[in-house]
C-alpha positions as CSV (number, residue, x, y, z in Angstrom):
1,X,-1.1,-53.7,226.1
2,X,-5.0,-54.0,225.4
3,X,-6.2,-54.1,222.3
4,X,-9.7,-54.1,220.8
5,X,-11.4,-55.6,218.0
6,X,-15.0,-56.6,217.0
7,X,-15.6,-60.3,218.2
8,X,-14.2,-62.4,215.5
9,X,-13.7,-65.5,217.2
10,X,-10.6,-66.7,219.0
11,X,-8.2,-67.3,216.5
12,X,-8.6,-63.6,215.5
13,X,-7.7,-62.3,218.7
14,X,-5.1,-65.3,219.3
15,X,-3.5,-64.2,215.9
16,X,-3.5,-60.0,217.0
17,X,-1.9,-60.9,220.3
18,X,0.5,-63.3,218.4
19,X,1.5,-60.6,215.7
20,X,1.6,-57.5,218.5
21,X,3.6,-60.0,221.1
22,X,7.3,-58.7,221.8
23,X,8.6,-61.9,224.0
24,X,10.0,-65.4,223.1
25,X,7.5,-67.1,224.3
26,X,3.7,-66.7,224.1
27,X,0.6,-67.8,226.3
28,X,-3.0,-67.6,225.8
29,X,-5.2,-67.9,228.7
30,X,-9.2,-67.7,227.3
31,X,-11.4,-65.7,229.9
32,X,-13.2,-68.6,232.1
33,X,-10.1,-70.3,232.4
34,X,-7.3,-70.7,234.9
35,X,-3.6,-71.9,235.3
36,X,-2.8,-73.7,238.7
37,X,-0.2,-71.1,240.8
38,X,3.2,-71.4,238.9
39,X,2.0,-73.3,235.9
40,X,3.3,-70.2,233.2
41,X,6.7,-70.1,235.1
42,X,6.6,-74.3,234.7
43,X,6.0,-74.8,231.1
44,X,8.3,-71.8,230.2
45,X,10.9,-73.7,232.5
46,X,10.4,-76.9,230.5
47,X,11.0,-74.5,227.1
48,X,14.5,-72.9,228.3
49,X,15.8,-76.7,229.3
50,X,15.0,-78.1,226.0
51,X,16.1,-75.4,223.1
52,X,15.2,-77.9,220.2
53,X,11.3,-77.8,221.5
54,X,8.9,-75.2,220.2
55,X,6.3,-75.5,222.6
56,X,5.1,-76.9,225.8
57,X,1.8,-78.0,227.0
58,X,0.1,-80.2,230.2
59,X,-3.1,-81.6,230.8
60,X,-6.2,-79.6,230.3
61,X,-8.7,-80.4,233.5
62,X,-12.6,-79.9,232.9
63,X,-14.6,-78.2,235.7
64,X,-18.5,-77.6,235.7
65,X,-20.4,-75.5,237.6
66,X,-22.2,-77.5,240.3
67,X,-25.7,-76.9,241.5
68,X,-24.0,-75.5,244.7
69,X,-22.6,-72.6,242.6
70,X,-18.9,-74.0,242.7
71,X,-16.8,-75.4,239.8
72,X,-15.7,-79.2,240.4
73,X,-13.3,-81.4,238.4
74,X,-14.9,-83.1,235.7
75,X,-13.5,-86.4,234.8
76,X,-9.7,-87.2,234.5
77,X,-7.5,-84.4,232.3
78,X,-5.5,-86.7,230.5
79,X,-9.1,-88.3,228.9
80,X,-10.3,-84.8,227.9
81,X,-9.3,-82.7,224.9
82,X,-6.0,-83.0,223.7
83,X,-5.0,-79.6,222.0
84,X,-5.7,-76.9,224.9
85,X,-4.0,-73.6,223.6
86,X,-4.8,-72.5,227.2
87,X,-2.4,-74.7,228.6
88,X,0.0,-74.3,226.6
89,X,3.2,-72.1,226.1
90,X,4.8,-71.5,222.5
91,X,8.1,-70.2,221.5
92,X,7.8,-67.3,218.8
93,X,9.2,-69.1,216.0
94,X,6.6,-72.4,215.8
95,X,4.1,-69.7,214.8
96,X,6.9,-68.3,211.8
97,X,7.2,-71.7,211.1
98,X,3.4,-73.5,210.8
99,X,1.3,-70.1,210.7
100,X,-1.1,-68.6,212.8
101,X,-4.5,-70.0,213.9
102,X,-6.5,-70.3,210.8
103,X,-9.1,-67.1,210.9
104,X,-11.7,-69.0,208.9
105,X,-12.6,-71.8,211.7
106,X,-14.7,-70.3,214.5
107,X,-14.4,-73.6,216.0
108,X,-11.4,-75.9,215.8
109,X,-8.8,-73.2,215.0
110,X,-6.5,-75.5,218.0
111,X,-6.7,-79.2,216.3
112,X,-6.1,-77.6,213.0
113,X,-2.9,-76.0,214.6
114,X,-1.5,-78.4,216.3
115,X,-2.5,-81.0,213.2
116,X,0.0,-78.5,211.1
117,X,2.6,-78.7,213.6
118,X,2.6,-82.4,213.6
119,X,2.7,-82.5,210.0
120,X,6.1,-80.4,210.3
121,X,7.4,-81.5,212.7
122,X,7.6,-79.1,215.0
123,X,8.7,-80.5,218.8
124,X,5.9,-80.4,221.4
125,X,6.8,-81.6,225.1
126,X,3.9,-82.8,227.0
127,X,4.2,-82.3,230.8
128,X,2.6,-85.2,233.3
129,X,0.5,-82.3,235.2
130,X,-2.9,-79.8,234.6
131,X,-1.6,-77.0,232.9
132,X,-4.9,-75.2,232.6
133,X,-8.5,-75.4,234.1
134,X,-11.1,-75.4,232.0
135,X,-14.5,-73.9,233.3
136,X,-17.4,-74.8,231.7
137,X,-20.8,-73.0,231.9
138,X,-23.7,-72.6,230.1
139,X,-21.7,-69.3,228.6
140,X,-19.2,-71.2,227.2
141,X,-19.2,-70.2,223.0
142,X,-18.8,-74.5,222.8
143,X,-22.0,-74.7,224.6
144,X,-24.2,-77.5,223.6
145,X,-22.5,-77.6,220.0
146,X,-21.9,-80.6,218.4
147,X,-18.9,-81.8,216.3
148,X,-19.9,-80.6,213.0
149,X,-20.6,-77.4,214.6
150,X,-17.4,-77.4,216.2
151,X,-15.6,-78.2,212.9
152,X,-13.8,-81.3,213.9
153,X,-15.0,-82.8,210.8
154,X,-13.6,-79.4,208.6
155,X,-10.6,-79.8,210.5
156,X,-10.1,-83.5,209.7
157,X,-11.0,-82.7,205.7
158,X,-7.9,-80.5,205.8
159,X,-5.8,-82.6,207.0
160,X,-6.7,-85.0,204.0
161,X,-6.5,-82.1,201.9
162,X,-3.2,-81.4,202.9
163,X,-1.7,-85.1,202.6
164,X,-3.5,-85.3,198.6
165,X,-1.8,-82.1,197.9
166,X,2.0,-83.2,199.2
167,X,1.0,-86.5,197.4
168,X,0.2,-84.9,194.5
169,X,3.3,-82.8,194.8
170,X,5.9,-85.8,195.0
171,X,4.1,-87.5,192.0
C-alpha cells in the first residue's frame, strides 16, 4: 500500500507505516539507502530463532558519492552510527510497548527510540554483518548539519529528563 502525506519528517512517515502495517515484523528502508541481497530475510531469521527478542539490527555501512560518480565504502560500519532504523527489523509489539518515533524531533527520532527501548528493556540482537548501506550525498536531509541541529543534544536532555522523572517517582 502507498500512502501520502505532506513531508513531515521521517518519524511521521515511520509512525503512518507503523500504525497501517498488518505483519509481525516491520522494516523501514529510507530512499537513498540499500540492504545487501538477503539481509530482510537474515535479520527476520535471527527474530523467529530468538522469540524473547523484539528486534534485530547489523551494522550500518557509510558510502559517499566519489568524484567518479560511484558510491564507495566510507570507513568501517561498526565505527559509524549506532541506531540505523534502516537496518533494522522490529517485531510489532516493541513499538506497543516503548511508542512510536517521537513526531516532534525532525532529527534524532532513532537515538531517542532506541534510548526508550534500553530504558525498558526491551531485547535487541545485534548481528556481526552490514545490514544497511547508507548513501550519502549532498541530498541527504543530514547534510552538513551539525549536532545541535541534528538534536543529539535534545535527545540526550530527554533521557535526563526521563531518569529525574522515575527518580522523582520512587522518592
Amino acid at each position: 500500500r502507498l500512502f501520502e502525506q505532506p513531508n513531515s519528517g521521517p518519524a511521521q512517515a515511520r509512525n503512518r507505516a507503523i500504525i497501517n502495517a498488518r505483519g509481525e515484523f516491520i522494516a523501514c528502508l529510507d530512499s537513498d539507502d540499500l540492504w545487501p541481497d538477503g539481509m530482510l530475510t537474515h535479520l527476520v531469521d535471527a527474530l523467529l530463532r530468538d522469540p524473547e527478542a523484539d528486534v534485530a539490527r547489523g551494522w550500518p555501512q557509510l558510502s559517499r558519492l566519489g568524484a567518479n560518480g560511484e558510491y564507495e565504502f566510507d570507513g568501517n560500519p561498526t565505527a559509524g552510527f549506532p541506531y540505523s532504523v534502516t537496518g533494522t527489523v522490529f517485531r510489532r509489539r516493541a513499538f506497543d510497548r516503548v511508542g512510536l518515533f517521537d513526531p516532534e524531533l525532525q532529527f534524532g527520532e532513532d537515538t531517542d527510540w532506541f534510548n526508550r527501548a534500553n530504558e525498558l528493556g526491551v531485547k535487541v540482537i545485534r548481528l556481526d554483518c552490514t545490514c544497511v548501506i547508507i548513501r550519502r550525498h549532498g541530498g541527504n536531509m543530514t547534510h552538513g548539519k551539525n549536532l545541535v541541529q541534528l538534536n543529539m543534544l535534545r535527545v540526550a536532555k530527554k533521557v535526563l529528563d526521563r531518569r529525574r522523572a522515575a527518580q522523582a517517582s520512587a522518592a
